[in-house]
Backbone of each chain as ProteinMPNN parsed JSONL, in Angstrom:
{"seq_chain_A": "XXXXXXXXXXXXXXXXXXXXXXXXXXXXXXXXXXXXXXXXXXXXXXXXXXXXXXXXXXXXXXXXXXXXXXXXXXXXXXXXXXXXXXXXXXXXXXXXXXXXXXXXXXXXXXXX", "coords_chain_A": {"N_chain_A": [[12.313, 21.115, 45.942], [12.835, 22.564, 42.612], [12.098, 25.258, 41.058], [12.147, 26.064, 37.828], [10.958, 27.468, 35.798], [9.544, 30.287, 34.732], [7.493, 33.237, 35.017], [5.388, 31.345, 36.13], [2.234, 29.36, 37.174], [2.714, 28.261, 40.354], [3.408, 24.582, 40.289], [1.361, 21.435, 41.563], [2.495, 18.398, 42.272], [0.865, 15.659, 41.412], [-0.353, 12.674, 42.881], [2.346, 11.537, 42.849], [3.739, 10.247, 44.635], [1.917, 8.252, 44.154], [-0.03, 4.978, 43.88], [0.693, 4.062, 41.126], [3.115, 4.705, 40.5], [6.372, 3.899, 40.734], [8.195, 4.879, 42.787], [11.645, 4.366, 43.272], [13.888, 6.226, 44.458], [13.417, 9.114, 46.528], [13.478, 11.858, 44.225], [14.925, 15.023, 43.375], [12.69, 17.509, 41.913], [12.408, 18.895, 38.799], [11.054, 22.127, 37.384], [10.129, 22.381, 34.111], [9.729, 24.977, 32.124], [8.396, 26.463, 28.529], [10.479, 28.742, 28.441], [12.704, 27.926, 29.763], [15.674, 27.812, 30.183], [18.226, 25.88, 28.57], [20.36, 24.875, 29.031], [20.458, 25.814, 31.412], [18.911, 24.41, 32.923], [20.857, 22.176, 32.099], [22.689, 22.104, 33.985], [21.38, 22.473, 36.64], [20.347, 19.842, 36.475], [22.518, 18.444, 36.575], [23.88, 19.006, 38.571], [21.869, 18.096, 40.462], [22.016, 15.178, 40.251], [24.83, 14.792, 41.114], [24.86, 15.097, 43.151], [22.681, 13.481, 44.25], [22.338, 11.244, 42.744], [20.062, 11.165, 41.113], [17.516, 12.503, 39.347], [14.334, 14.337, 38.699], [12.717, 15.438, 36.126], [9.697, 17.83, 34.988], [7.957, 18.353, 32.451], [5.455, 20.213, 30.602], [3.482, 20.399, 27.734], [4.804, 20.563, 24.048], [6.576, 22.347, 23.679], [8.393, 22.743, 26.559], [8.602, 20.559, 27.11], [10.291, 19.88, 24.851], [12.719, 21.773, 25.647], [13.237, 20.689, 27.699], [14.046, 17.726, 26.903], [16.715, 18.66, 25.587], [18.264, 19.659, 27.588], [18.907, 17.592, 28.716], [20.386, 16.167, 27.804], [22.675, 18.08, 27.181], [23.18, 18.044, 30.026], [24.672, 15.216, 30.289], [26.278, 15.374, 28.441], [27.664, 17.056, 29.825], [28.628, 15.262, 32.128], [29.228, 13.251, 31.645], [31.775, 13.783, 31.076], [32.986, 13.642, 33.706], [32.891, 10.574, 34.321], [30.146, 10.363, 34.544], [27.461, 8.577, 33.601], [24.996, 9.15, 32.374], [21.22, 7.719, 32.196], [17.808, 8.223, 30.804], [14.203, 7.781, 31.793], [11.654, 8.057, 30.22], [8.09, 8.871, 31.157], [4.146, 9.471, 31.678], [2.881, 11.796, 33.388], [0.031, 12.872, 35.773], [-0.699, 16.285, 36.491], [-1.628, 18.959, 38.72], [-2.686, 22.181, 38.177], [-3.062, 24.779, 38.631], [-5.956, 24.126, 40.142], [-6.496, 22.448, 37.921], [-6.522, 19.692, 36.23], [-3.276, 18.507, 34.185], [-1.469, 16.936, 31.641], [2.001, 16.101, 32.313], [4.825, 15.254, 31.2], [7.074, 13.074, 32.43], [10.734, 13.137, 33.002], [12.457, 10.619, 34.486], [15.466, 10.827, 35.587], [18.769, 9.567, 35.87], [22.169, 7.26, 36.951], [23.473, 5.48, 35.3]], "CA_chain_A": [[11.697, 21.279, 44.619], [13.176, 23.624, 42.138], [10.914, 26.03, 40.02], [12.985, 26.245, 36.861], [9.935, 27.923, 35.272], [9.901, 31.775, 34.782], [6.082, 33.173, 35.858], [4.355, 30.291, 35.577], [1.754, 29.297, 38.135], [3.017, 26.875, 41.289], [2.385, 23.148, 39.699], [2.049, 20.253, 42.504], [2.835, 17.331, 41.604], [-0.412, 14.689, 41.92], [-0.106, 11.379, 42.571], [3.583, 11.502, 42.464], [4.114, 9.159, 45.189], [1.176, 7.194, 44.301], [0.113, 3.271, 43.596], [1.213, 3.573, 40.099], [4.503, 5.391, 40.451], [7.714, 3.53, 40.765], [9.903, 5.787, 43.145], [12.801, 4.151, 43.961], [14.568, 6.881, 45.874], [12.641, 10.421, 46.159], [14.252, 12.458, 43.171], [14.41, 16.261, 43.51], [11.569, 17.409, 40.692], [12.829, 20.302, 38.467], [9.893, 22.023, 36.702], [10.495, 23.43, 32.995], [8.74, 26.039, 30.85], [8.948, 26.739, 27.008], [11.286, 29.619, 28.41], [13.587, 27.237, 30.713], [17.195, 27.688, 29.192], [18.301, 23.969, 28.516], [21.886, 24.823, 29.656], [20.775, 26.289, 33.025], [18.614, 23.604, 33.514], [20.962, 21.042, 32.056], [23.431, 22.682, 35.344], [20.619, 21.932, 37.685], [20.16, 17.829, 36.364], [24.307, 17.476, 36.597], [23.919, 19.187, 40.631], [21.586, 16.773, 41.827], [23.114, 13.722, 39.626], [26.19, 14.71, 41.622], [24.382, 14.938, 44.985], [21.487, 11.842, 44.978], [22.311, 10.412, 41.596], [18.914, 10.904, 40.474], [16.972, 13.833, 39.182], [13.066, 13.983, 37.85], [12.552, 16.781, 35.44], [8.582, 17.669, 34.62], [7.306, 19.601, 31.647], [3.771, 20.201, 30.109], [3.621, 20.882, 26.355], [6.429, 20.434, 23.698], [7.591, 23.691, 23.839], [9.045, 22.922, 27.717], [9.347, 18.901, 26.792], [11.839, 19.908, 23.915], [13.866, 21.833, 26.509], [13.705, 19.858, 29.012], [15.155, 16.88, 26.615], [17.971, 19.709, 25.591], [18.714, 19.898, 29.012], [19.049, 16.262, 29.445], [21.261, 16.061, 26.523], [23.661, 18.608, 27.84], [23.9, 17.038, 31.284], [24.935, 13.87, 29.426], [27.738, 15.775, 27.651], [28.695, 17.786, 31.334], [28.703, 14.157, 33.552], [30.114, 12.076, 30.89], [33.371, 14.203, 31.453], [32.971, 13.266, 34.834], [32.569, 9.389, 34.623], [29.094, 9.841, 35.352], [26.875, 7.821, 32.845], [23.12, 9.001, 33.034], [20.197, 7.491, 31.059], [16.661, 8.735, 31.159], [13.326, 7.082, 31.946], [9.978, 9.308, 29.976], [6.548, 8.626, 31.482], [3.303, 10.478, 31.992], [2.289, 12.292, 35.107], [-0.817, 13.776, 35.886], [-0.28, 17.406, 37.724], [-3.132, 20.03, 38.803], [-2.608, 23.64, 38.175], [-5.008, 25.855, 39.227], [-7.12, 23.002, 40.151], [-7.043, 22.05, 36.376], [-5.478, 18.566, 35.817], [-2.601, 18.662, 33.102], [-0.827, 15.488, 31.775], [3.054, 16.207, 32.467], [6.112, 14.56, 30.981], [8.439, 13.161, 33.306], [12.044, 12.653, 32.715], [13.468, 10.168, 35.826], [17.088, 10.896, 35.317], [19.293, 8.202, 36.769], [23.248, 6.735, 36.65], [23.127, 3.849, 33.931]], "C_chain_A": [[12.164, 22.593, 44.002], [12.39, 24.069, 40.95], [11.954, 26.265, 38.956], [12.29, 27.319, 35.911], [10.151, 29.567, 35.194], [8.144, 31.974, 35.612], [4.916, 32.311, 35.583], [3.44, 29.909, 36.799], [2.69, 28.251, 38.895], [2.412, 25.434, 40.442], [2.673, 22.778, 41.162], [1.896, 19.413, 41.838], [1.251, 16.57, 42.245], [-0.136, 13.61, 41.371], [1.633, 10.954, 42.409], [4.272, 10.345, 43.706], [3.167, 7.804, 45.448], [1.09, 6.296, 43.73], [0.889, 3.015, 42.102], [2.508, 4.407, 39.512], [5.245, 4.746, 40.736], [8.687, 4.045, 41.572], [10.816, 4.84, 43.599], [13.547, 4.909, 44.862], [13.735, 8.008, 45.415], [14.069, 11.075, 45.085], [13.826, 13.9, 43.597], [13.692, 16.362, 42.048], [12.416, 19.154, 40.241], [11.748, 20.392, 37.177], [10.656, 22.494, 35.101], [9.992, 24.029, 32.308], [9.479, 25.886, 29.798], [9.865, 27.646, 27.318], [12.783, 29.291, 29.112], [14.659, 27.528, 29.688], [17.701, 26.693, 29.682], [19.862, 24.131, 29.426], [21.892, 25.323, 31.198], [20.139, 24.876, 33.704], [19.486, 21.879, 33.496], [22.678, 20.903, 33.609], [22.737, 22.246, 36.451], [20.681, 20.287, 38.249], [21.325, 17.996, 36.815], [24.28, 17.865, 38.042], [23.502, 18.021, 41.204], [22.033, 15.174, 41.295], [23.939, 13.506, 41.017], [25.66, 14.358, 42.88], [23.769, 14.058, 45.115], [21.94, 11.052, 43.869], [20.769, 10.347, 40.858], [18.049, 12.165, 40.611], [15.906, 13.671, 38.553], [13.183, 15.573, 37.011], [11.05, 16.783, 34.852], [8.539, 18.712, 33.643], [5.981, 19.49, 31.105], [4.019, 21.194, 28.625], [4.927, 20.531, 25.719], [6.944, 21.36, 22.783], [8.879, 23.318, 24.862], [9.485, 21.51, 27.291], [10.679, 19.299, 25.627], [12.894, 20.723, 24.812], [14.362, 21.335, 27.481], [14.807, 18.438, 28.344], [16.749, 17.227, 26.122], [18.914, 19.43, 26.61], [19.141, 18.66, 29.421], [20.222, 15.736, 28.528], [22.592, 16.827, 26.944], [24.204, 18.239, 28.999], [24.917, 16.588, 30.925], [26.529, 14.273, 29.401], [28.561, 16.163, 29.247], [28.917, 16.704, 32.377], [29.759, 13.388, 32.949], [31.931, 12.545, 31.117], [34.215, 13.928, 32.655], [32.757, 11.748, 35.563], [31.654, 8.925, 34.531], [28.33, 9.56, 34.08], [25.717, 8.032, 33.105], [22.269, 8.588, 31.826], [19.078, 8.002, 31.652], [15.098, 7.775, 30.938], [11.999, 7.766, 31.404], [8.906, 8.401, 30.723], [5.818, 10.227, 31.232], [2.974, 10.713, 33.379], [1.281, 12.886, 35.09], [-0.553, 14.863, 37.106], [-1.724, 18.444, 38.219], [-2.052, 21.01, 38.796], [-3.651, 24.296, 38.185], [-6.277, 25.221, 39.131], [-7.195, 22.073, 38.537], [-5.99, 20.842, 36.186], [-4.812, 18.687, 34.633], [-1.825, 17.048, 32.605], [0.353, 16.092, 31.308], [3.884, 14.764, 31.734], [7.26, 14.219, 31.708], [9.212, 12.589, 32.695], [12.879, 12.108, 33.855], [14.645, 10.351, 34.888], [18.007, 10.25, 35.959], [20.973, 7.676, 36.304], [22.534, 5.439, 36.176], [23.466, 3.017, 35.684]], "O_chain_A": [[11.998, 23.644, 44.621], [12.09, 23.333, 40.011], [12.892, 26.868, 39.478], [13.038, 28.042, 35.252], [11.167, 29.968, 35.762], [7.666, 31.216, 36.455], [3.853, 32.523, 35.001], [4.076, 30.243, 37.799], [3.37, 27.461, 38.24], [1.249, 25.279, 40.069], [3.549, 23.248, 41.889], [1.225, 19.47, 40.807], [0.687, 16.898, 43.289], [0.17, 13.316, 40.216], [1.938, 9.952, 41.761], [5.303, 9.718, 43.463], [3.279, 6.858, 46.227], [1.928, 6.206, 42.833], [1.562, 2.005, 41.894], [2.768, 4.652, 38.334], [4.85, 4.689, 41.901], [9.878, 3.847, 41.331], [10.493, 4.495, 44.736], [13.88, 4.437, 45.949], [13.327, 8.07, 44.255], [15.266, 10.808, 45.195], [12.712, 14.124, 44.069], [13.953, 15.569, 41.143], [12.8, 20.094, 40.937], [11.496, 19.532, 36.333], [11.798, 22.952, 35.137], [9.591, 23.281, 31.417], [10.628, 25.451, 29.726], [10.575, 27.684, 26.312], [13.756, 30.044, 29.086], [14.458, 27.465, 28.475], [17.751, 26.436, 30.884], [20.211, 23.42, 30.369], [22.835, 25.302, 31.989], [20.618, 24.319, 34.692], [19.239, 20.883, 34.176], [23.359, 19.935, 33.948], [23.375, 21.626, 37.302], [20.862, 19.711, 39.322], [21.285, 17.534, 37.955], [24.687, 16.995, 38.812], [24.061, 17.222, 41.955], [22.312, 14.229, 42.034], [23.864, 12.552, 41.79], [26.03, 13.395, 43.551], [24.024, 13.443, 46.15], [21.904, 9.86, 44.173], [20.483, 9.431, 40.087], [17.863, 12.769, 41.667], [16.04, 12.856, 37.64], [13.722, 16.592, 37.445], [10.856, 15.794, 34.146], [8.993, 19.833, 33.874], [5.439, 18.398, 31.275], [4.547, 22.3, 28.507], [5.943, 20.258, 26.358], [7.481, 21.3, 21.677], [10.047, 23.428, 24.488], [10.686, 21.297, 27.125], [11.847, 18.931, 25.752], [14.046, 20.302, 24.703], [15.463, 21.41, 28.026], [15.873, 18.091, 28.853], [17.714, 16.465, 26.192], [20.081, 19.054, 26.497], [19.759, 18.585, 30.483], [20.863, 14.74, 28.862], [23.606, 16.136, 27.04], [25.415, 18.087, 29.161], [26.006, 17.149, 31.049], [27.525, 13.822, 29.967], [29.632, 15.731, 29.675], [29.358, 17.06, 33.47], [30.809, 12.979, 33.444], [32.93, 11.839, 31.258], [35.438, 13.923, 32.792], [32.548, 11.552, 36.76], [31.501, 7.708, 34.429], [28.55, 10.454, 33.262], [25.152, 7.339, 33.952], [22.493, 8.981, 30.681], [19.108, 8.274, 32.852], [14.968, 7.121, 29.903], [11.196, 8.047, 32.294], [9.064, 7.181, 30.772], [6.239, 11.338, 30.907], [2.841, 9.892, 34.287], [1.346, 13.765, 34.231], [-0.291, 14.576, 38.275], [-2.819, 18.245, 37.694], [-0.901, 20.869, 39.211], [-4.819, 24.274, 37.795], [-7.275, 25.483, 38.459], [-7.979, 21.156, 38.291], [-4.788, 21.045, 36.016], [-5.577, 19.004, 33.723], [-1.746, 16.14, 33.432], [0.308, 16.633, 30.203], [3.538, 13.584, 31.791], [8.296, 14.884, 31.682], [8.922, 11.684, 31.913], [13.832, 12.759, 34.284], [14.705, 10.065, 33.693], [17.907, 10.618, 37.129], [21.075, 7.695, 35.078], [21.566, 4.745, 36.491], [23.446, 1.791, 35.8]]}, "seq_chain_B": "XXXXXXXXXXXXXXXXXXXXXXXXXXXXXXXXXXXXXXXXXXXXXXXXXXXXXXXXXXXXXXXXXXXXXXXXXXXXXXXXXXXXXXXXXXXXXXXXXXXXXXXXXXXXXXXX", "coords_chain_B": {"N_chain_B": [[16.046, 0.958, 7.913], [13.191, 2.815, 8.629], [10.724, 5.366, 8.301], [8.938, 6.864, 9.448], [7.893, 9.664, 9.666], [5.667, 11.802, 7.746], [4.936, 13.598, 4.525], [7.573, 14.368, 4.147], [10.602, 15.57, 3.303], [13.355, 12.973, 2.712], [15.407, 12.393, 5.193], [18.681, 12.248, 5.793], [20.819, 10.85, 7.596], [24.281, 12.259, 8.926], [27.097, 11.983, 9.622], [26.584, 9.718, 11.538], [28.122, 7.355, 12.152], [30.625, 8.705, 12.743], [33.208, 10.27, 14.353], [32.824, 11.068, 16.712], [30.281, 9.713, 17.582], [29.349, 7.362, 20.113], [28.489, 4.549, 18.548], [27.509, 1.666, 19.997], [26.39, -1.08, 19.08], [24.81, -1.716, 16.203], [21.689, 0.208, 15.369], [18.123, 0.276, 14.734], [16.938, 3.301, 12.837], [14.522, 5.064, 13.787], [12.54, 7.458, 12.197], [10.962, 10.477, 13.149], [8.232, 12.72, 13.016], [6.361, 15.551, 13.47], [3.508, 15.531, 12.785], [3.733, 12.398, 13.392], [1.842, 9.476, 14.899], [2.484, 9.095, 17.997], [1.362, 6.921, 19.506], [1.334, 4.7, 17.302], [4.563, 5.154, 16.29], [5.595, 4.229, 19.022], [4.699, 1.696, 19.099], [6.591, 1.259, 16.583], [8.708, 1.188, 18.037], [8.595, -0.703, 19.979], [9.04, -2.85, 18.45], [11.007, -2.987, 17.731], [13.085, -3.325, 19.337], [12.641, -5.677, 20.527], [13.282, -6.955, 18.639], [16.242, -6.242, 18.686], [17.068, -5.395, 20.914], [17.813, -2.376, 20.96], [16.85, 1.087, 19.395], [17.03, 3.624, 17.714], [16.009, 6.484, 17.864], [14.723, 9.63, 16.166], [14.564, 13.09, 15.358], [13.572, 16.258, 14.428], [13.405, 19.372, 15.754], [10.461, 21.036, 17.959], [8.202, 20.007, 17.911], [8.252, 17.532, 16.38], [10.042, 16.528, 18.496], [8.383, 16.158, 20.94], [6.61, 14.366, 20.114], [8.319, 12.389, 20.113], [9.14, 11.734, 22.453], [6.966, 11.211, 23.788], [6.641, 8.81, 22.546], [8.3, 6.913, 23.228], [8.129, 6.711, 26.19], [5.447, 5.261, 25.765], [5.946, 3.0, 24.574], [7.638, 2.163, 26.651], [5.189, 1.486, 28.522], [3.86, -0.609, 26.666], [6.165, -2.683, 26.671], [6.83, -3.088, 29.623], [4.995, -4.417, 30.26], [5.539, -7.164, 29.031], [8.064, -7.139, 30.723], [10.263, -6.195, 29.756], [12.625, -3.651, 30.326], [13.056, -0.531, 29.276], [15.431, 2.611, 28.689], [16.37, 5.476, 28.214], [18.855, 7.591, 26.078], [19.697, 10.752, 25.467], [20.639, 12.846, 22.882], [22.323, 15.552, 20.71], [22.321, 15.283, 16.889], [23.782, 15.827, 14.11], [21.966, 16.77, 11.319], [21.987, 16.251, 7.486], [19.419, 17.581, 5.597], [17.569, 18.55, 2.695], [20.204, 19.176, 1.827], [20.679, 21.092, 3.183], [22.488, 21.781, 6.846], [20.78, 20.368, 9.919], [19.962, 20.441, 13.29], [19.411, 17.597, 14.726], [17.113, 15.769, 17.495], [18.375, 12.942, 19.042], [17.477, 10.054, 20.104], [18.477, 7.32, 21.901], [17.419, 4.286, 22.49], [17.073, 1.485, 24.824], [17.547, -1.357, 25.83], [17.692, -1.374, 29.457]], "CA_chain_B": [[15.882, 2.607, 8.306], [12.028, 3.463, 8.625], [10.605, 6.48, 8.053], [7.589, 7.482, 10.006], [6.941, 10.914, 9.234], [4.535, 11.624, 6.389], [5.572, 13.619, 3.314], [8.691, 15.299, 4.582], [12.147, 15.317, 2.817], [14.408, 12.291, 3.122], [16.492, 12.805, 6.113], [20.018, 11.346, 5.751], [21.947, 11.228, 8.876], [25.507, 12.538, 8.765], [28.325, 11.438, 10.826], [26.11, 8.758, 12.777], [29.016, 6.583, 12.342], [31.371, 9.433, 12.851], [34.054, 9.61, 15.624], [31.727, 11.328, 18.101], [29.14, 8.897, 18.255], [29.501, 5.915, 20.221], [27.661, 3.285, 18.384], [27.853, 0.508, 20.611], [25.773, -1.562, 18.133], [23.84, -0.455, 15.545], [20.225, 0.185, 15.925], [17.566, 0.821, 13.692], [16.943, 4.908, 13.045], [12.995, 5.694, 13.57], [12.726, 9.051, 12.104], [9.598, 11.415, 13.862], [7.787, 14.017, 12.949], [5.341, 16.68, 14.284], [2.4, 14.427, 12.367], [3.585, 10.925, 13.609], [1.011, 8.945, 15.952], [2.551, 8.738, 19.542], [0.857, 5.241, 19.633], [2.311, 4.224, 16.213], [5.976, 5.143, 16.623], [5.925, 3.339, 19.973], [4.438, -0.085, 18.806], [7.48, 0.458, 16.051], [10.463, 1.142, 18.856], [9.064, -2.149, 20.949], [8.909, -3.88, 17.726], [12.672, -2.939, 17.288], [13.845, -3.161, 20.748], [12.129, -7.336, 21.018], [14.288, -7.656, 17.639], [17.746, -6.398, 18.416], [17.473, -4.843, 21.884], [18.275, -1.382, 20.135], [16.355, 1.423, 18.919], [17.458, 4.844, 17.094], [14.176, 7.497, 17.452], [15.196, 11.061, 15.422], [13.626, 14.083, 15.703], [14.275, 17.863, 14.343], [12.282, 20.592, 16.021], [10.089, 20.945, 19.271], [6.867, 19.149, 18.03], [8.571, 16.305, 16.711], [11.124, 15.934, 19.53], [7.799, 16.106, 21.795], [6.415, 13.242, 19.656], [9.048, 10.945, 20.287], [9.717, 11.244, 24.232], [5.599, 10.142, 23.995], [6.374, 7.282, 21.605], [9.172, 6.196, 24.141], [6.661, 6.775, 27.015], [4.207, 4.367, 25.189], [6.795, 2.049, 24.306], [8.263, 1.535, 28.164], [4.665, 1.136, 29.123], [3.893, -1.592, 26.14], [6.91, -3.633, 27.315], [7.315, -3.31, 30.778], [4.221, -5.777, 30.649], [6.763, -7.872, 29.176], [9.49, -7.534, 31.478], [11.673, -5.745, 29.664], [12.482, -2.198, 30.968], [13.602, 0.387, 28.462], [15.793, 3.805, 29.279], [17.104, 6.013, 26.748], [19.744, 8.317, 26.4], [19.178, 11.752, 24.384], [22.006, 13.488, 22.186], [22.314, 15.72, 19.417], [22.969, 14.823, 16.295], [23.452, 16.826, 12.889], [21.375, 15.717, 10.0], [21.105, 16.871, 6.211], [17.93, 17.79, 4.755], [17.749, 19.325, 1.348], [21.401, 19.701, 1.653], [20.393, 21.856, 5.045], [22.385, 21.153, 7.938], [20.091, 20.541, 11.026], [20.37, 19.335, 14.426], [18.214, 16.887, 15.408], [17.676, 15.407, 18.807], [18.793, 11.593, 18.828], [17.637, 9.275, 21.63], [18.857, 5.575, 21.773], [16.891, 3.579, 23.155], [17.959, 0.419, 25.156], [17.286, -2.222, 27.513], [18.091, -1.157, 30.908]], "C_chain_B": [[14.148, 2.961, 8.378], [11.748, 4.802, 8.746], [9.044, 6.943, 8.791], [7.073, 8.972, 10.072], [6.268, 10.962, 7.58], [5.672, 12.341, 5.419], [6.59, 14.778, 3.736], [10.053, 14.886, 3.624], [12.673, 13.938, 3.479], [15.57, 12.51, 3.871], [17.952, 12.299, 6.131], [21.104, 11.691, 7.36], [23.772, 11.275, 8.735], [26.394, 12.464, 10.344], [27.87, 10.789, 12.008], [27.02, 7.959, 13.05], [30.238, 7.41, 12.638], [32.662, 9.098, 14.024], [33.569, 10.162, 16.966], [31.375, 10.696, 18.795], [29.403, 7.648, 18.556], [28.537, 5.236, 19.674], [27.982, 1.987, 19.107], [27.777, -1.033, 19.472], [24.946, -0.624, 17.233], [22.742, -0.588, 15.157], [19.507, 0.528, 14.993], [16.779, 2.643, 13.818], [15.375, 4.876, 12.52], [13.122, 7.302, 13.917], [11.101, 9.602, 12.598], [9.504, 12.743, 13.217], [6.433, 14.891, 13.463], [3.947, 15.845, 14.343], [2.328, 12.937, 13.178], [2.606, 10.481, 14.818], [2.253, 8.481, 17.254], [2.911, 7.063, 19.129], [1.577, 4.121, 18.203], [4.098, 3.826, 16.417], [6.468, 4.046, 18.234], [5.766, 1.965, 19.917], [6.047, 0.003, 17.511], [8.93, 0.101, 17.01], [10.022, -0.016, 19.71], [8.968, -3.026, 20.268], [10.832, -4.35, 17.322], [13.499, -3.643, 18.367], [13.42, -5.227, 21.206], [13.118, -7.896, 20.0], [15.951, -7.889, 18.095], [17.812, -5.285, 19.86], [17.897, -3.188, 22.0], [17.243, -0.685, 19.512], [16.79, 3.143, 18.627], [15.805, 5.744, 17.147], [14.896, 8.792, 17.216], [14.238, 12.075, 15.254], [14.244, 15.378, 15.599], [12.657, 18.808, 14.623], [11.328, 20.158, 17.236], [8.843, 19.987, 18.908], [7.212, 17.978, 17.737], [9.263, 15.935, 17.952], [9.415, 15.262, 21.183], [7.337, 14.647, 21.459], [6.929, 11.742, 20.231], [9.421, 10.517, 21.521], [8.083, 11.004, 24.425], [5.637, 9.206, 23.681], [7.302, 6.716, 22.53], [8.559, 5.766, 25.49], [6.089, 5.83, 27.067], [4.393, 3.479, 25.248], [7.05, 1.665, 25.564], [6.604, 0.858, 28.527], [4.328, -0.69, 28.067], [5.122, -2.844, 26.757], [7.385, -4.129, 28.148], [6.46, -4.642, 31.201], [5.098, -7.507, 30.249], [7.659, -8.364, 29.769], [10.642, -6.862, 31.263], [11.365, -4.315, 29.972], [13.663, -1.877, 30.39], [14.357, 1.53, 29.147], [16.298, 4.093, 27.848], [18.002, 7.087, 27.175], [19.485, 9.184, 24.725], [20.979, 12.336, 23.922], [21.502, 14.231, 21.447], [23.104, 15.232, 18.176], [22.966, 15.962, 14.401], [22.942, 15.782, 11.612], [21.283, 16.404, 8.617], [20.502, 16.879, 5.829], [18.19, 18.913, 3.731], [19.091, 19.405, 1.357], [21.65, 21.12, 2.221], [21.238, 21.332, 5.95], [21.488, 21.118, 9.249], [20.647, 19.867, 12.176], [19.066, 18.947, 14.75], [18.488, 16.114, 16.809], [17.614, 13.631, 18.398], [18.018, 10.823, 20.05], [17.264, 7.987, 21.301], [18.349, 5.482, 22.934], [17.078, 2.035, 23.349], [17.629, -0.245, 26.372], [18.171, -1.784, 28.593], [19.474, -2.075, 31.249]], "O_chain_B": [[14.155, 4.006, 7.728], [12.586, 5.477, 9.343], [8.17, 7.41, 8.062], [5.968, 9.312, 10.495], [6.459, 10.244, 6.598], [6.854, 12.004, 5.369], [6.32, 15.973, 3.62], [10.281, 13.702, 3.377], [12.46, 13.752, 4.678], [16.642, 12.787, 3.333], [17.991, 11.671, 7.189], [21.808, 12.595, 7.808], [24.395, 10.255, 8.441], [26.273, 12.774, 11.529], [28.319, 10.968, 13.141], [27.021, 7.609, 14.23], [31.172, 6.637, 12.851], [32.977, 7.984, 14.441], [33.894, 9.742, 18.077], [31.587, 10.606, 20.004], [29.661, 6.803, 17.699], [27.502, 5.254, 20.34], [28.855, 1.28, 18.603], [28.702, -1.785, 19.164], [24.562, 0.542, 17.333], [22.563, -1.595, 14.472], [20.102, 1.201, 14.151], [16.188, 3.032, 14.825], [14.995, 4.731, 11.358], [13.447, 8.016, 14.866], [10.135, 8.913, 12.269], [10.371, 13.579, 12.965], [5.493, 14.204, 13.863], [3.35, 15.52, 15.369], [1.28, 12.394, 13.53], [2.628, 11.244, 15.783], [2.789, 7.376, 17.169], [3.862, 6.379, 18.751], [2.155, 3.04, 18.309], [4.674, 2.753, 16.601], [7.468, 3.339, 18.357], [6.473, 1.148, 20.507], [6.678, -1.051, 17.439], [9.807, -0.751, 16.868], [10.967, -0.521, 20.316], [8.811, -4.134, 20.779], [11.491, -5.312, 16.93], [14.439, -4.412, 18.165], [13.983, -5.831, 22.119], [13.727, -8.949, 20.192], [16.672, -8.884, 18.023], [18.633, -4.37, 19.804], [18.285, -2.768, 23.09], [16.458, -1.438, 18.936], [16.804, 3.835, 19.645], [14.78, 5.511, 16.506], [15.721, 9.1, 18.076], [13.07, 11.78, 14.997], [15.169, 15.745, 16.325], [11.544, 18.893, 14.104], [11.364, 18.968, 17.551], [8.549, 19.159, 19.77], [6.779, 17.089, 18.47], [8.932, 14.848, 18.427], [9.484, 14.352, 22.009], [7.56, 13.749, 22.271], [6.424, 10.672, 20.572], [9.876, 9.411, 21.814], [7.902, 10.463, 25.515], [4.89, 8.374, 24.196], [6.929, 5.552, 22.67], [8.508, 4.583, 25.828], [5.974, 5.255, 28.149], [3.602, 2.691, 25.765], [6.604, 0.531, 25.738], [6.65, -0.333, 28.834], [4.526, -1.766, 28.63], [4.688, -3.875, 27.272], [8.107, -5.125, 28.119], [6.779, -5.546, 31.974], [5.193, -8.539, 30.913], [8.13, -9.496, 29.667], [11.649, -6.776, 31.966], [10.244, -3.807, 29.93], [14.786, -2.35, 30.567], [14.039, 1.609, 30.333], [16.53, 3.416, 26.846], [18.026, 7.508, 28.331], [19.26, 8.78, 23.584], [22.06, 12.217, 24.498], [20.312, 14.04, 21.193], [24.268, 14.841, 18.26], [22.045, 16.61, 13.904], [23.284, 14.685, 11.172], [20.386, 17.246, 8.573], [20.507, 15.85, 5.152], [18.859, 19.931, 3.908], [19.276, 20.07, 0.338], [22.467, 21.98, 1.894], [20.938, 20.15, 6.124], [21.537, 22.243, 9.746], [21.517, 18.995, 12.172], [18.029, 19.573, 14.968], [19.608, 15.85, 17.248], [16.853, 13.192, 17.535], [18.2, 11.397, 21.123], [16.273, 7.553, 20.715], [18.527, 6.098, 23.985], [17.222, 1.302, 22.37], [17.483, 0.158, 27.526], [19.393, -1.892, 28.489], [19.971, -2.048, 32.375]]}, "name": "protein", "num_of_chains": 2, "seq": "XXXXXXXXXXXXXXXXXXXXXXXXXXXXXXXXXXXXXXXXXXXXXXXXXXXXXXXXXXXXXXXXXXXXXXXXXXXXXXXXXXXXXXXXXXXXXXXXXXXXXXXXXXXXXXXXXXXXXXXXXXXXXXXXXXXXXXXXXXXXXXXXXXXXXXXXXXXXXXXXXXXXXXXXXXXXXXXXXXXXXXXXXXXXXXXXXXXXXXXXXXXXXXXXXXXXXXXXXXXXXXXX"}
């Protein structure tokens, strides 16, 4: 799990492998803040692309959701050079932070 | 072309047909904004996506862009009861307003 986040508290993920989740293969989870820089994180998505083919990206608010889709956008441009064809899947996630349930944005990231 | 944000400028999209952008086909462009209902915009992209398999969602700035990866969200869950299973793929795209250039974020949306 990579903290992409600057000082933001630890999130865990809740419910992330539960009844109404979908995993197909475990995805590494990359978190993102409103401060995430889309191009470092959109470096992160194209790593594990390359390595599992499949990357989750979570954000909360759309401060971090607009960089996180940045970031997913740049991939795109840095794989496509590379053959690699990714589309993206949004849902909701529920996460706790400091005990306090949040409703997260996930981005499964996946070869078409 | 629909227009789902409230009283905002007429957005005209520039160089959607350009030599950039693959248009595979061409999809109908639901424009978002900061205002639009979530729940709205998503009943129009699975109204699009049952028509012509195809759906254009547009978005300049972090509150709309947040908007529209909920209305996509909304949308996968509305139609998965269906059967059909949505993914999208994000881009930028430059748009004129007032005779502004902006970038807005793009994401085609598309049967799996």
């Amino acid at each position: 799990m990579t903290n992409l986040s600057h000082p933001t508290p630890v999130a865990r993920a809740v419910g992330a492998s539960g009844p109404n989740t979908l995993e197909r293969h475990s995805a590494e989870v990359l978190k993102v803040s409103t401060r995430s820089r889309p191009s470092a994180v959109a470096g992160a998505i194209a790593g594990v692309i390359r390595d599992s083919g499949m990357a989750e990206v979570q954000s909360i608010g759309a401060g971090a959701t607009n960089q996180a889709i940045k970031a997913v956008a740049i991939a795109r441009s840095y794989l496509v050079e590379e053959g690699i064809d990714i589309v993206c899947t949004p849902s909701f996630i529920d996460v706790a932070i400091d005990e306090e349930e949040r409703t997260a944005i996930r981005l499964l990231v996946e070869r078409r």
